[in-house]
C-alpha positions as CSV (number, residue, x, y, z in Angstrom):
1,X,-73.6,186.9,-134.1
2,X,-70.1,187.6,-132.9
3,X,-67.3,184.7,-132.8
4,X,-65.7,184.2,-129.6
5,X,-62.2,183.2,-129.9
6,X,-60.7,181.0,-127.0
7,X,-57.5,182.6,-125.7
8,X,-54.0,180.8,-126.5
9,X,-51.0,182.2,-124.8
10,X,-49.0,179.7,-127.2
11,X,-50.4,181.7,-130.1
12,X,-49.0,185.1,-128.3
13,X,-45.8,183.6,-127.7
14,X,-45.1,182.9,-130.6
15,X,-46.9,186.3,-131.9
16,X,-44.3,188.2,-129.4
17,X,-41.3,185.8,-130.6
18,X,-41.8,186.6,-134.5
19,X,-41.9,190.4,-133.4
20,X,-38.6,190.1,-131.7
21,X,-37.3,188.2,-134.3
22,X,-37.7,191.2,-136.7
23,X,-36.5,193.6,-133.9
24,X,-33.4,192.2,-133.6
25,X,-33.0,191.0,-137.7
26,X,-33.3,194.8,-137.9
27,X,-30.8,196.1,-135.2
28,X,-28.0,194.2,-136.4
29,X,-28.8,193.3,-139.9
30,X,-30.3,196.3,-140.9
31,X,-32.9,196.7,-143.5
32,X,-32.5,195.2,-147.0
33,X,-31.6,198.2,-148.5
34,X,-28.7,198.8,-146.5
35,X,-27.1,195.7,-146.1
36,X,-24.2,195.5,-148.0
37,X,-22.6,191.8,-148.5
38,X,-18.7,191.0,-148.6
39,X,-18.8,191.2,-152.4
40,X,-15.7,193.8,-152.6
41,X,-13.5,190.8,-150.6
42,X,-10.8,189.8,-153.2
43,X,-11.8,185.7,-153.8
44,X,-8.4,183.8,-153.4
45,X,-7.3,180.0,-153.5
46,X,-4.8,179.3,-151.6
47,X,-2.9,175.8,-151.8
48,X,0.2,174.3,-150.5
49,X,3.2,171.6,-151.6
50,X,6.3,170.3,-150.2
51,X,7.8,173.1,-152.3
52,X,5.7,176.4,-152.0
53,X,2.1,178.4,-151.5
54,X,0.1,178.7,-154.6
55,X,-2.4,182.1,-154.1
56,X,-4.7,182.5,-156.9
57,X,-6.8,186.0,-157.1
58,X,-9.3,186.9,-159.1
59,X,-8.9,190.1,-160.4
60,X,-11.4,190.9,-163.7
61,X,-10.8,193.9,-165.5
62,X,-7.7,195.7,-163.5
63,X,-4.6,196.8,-164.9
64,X,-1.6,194.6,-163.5
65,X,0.4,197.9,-163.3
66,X,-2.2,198.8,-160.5
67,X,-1.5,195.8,-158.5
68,X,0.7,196.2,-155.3
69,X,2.1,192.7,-153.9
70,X,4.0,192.9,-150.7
71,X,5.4,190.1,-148.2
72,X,6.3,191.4,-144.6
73,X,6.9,188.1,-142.3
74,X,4.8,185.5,-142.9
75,X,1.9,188.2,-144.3
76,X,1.0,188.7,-147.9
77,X,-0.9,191.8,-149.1
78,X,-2.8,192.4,-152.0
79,X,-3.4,195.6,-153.1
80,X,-5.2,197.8,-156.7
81,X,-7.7,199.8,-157.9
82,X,-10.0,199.3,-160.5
83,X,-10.9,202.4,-162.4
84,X,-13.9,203.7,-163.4
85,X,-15.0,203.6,-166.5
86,X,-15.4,208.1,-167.8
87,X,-19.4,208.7,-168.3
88,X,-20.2,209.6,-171.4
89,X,-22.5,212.7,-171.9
90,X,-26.1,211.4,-172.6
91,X,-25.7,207.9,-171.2
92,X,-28.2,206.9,-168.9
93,X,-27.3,203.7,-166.8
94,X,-29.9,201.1,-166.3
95,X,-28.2,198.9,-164.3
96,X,-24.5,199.6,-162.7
97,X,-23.1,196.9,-160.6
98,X,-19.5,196.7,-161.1
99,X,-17.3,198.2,-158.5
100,X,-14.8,200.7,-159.0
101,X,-12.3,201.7,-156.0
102,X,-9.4,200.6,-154.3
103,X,-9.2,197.1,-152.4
104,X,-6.2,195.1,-150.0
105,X,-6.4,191.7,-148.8
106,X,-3.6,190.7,-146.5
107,X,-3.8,186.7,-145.5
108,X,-1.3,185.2,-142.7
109,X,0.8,181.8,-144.0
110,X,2.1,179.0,-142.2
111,X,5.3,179.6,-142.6
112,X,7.8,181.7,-144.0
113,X,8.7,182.6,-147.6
114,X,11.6,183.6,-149.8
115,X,10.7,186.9,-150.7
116,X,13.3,187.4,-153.3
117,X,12.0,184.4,-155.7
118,X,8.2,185.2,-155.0
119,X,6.5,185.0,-158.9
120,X,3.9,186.4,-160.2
121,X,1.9,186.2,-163.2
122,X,-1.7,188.1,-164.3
123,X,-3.4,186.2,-167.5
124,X,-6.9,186.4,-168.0
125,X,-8.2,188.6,-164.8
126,X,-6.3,185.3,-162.3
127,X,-3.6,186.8,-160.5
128,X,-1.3,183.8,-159.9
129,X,1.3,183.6,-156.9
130,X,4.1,181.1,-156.2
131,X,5.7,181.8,-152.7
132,X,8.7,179.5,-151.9
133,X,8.8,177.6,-148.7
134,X,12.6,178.6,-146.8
135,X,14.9,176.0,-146.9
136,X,14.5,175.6,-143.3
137,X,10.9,175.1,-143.6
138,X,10.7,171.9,-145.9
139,X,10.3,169.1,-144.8
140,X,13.8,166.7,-145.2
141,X,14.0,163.5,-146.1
142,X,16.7,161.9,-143.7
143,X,18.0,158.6,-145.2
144,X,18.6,155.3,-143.0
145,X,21.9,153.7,-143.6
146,X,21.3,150.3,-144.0
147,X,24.3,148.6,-141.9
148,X,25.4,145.4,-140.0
149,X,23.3,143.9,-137.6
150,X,23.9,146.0,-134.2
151,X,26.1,143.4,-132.4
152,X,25.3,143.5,-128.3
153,X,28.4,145.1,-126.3
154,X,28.9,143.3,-123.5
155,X,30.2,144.8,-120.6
156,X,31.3,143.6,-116.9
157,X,30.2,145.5,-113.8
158,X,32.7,147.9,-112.0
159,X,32.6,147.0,-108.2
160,X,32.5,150.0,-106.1
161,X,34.3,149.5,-102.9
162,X,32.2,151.3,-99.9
163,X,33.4,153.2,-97.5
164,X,32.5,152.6,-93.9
């Protein structure tokens, strides 16, 4: 004997929604293979006082020599390169996953910066930045004189004479 199976359009909807699903997970994801995530993005912290900008960068491996820090504005850029290592004759890799290439990460801050008195310091692959808030950009402390009690001016009404 044959089974007869009772027709369920909710079971083809949702048949026809899982195959769209896939259609469109293709189109603009791609397939697995070809996906390639944001790993190359340089990882920074960025933090603020009254005073100045703390960046932190993590930069394993890479020569500080091959570092390029600029300021232009209120923009910072990061620039390197991290070489690759020469093959060796006979070495056959079983697993490579460290990048090698070039990279630049610009971020936009607040505020401004003195350029001039930017430091910077590499220890450990952590690329560490102080930027310097401008003078005009941190914040004052304005200090309230402590004085007399205001006294009340008193004052007497001017008359106007009108014209007719």
């Amino acid at each position: 004997m044959s089974n007869l199976m009772r027709r369920d359009p909710l079971r083809e909807m949702m048949s026809l929604r899982s195959a769209m699903d896939r259609l469109f997970d293709n189109a603009f994801y791609g397939p697995a293979w070809g996906w390639e995530p944001l790993d190359n993005e340089l990882a920074l912290d960025v933090a603020e006082t009254e005073d100045e900008y703390l960046v932190k960068a993590s930069l394993p491996g890479i020569n500080p020599d091959d570092l390029d820090i600029s300021i232009s504005g209120k923009t910072l850029t990061i620039k390197g390169e991290v070489k690759a290592d020469e093959e060796k004759e006979g070495t056959h890799y079983h697993l490579r996953e460290r990048r090698y290439g070039s990279f630049a990460r610009s971020l936009t801050l607040p505020t401004s910066v003195q350029s001039d008195k930017v430091q910077a310091k590499y220890e450990a692959g952590l690329l560490t930045l102080h930027l310097p808030k401008t003078e005009e950009v941190k914040p004052r402390r304005i200090a309230v004189s402590k004085g007399d009690t205001p006294r009340m001016l008193e004052g007497k009404a001017k008359e106007v004479a009108q014209k007719n």
